[in-house]
DRENMILO-63046 format. One record per residue (C-alpha): residue in one letter; chain; y, z, x. Coordinates in steps of 0.1 Angstrom, whole numbers. Example, Ala and Ser with C-alpha at 12.3 -4.5 7.8 and 13.67 -1.06 7.14 Angstrom:
2
{atom 'a','A',{-45,78,123}}
{atom 's','A',{-11,71,137}}
//
This chain:
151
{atom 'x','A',{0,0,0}}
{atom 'x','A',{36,-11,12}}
{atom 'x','A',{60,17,10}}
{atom 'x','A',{84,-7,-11}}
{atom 'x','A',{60,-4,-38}}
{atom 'x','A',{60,34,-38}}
{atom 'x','A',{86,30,-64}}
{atom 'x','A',{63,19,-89}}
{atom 'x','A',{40,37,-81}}
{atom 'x','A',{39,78,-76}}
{atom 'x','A',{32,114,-96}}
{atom 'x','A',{61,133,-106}}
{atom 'x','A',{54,168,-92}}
{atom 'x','A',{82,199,-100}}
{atom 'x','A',{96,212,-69}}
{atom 'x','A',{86,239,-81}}
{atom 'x','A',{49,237,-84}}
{atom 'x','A',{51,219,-50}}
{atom 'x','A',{64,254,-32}}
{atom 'x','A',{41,271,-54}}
{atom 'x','A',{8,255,-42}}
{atom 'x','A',{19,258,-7}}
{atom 'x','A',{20,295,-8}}
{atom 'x','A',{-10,301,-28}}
{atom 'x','A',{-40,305,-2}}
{atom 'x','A',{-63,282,-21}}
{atom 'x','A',{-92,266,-1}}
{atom 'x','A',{-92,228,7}}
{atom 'x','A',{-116,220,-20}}
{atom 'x','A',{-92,238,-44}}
{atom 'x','A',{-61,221,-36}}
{atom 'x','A',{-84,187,-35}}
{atom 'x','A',{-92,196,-73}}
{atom 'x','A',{-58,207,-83}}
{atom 'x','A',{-46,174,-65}}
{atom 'x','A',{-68,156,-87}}
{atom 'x','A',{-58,171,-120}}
{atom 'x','A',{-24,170,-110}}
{atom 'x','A',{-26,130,-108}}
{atom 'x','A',{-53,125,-140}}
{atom 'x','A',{-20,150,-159}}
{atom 'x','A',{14,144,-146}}
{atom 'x','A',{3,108,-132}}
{atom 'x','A',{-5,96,-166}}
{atom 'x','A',{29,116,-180}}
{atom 'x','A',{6,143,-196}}
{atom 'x','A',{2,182,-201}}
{atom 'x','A',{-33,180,-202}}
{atom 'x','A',{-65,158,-199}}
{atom 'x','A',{-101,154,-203}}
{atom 'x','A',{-114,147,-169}}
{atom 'x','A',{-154,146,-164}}
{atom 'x','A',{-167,162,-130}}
{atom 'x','A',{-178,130,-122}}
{atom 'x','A',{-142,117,-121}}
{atom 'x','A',{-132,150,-99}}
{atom 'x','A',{-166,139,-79}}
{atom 'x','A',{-150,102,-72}}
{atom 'x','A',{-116,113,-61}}
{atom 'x','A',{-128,143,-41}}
{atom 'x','A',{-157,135,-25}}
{atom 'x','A',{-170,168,-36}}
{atom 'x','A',{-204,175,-50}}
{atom 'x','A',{-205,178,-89}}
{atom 'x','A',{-219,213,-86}}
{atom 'x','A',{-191,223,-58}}
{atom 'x','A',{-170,215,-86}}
{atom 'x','A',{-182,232,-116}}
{atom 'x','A',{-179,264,-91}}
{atom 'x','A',{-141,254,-80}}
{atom 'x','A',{-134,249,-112}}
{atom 'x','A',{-151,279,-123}}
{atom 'x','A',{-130,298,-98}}
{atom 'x','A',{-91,281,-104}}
{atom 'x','A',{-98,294,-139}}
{atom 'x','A',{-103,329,-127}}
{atom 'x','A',{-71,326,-106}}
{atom 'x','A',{-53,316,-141}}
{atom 'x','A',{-39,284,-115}}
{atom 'x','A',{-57,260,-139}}
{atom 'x','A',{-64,260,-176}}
{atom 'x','A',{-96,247,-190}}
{atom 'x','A',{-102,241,-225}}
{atom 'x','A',{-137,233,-237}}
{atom 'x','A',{-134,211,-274}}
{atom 'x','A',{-168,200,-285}}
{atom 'x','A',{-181,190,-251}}
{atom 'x','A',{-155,177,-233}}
{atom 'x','A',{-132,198,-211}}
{atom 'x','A',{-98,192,-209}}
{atom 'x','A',{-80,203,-177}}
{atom 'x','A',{-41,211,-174}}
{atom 'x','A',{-25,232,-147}}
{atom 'x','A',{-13,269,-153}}
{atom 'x','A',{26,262,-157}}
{atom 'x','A',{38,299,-154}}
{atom 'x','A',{25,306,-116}}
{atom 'x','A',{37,340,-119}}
{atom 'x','A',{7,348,-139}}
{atom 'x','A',{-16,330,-112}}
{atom 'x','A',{-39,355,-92}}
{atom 'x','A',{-34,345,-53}}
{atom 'x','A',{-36,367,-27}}
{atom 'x','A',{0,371,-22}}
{atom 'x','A',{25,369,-50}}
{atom 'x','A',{41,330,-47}}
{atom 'x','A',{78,326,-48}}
{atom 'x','A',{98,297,-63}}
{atom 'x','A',{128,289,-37}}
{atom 'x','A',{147,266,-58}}
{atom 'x','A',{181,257,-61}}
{atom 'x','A',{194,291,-82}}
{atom 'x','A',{162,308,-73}}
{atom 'x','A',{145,330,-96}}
{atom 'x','A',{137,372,-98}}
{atom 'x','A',{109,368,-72}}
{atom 'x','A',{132,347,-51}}
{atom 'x','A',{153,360,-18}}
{atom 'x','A',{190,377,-32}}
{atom 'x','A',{206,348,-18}}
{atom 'x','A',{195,312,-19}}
{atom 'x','A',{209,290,9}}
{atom 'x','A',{223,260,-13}}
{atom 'x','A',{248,232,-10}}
{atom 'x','A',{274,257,-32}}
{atom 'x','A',{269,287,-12}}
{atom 'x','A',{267,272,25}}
{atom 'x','A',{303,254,10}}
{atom 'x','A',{315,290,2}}
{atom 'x','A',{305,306,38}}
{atom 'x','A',{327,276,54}}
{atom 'x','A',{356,279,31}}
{atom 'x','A',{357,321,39}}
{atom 'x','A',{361,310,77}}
{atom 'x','A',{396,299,84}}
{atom 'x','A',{396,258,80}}
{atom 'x','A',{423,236,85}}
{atom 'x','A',{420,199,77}}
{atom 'x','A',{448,179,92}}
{atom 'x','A',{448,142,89}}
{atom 'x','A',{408,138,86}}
{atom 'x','A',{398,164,113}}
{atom 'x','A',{389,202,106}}
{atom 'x','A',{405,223,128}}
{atom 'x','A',{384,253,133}}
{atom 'x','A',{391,283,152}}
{atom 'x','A',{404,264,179}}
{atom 'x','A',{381,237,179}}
{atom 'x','A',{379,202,162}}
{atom 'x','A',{356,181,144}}
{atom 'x','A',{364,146,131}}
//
């Protein structure tokens, strides 16, 4: 695939669920899984979806009965949900992380940041308002600070 046709063709992920997952400790065959029903979900623009373990087996490379087990366990961790209708099972990742079981608590560093998040969130609006407390001077195009100049 040419990079140029990335714009046709990609997953649209939350930032948030992105920081999430890299702070939760899972093993590789769990984030291979959660991969997968990320892309069969938010890659077809949908909550949830009924995905056989033979699907996950394709995409993963995993063994079907490594999956029932990693499956088994994601539930456990509350990081997926898994609904069983009649006898399909329909797959959809835990939205709420906050509820997910890890083995430390995950923290969402986003742009306003949330309860579980740092007092203070470096973003474009604060880093602006630790320059502006600093004496600056623009003159003509260059900023003048503290005896030094920057064009």
């Amino acid at each position: 695939m040419v990079i140029t046709e990335l714009k046709k063709y990609y997953t649209r992920i939350p930032n948030v669920l992105l920081e999430v997952l890299a702070q939760a400790g899972l093993s590789g065959s769990e984030y291979r899984i959660i991969l997968s029903i990320i892309r069969k979900t938010y890659g077809w623009n949908k909550i949830s979806d009924w995905i056989s373990v033979s699907q996950l087996s394709k995409m993963t490379y995993i063994r079907t009965n490594h999956i029932n087990r990693t499956i088994n366990r994601l539930a456990e961790k509350k990081i997926i949900i898994k609904k069983k209708p009649k006898n399909r099972c329909y797959y959809s990742i835990r939205s709420d992380y906050k509820k997910w079981i890890t083995p430390k608590p995950v923290v969402a560093i986003t742009k306003y940041g949330d309860n579980l998040s740092p007092d203070k969130v470096i973003t474009k609006e604060t880093n602006k308002d630790t320059y502006t407390n600093k004496k600056n001077i623009f003159k003509g195009g260059i900023k003048y600070y503290e005896g030094s100049y920057k064009a």
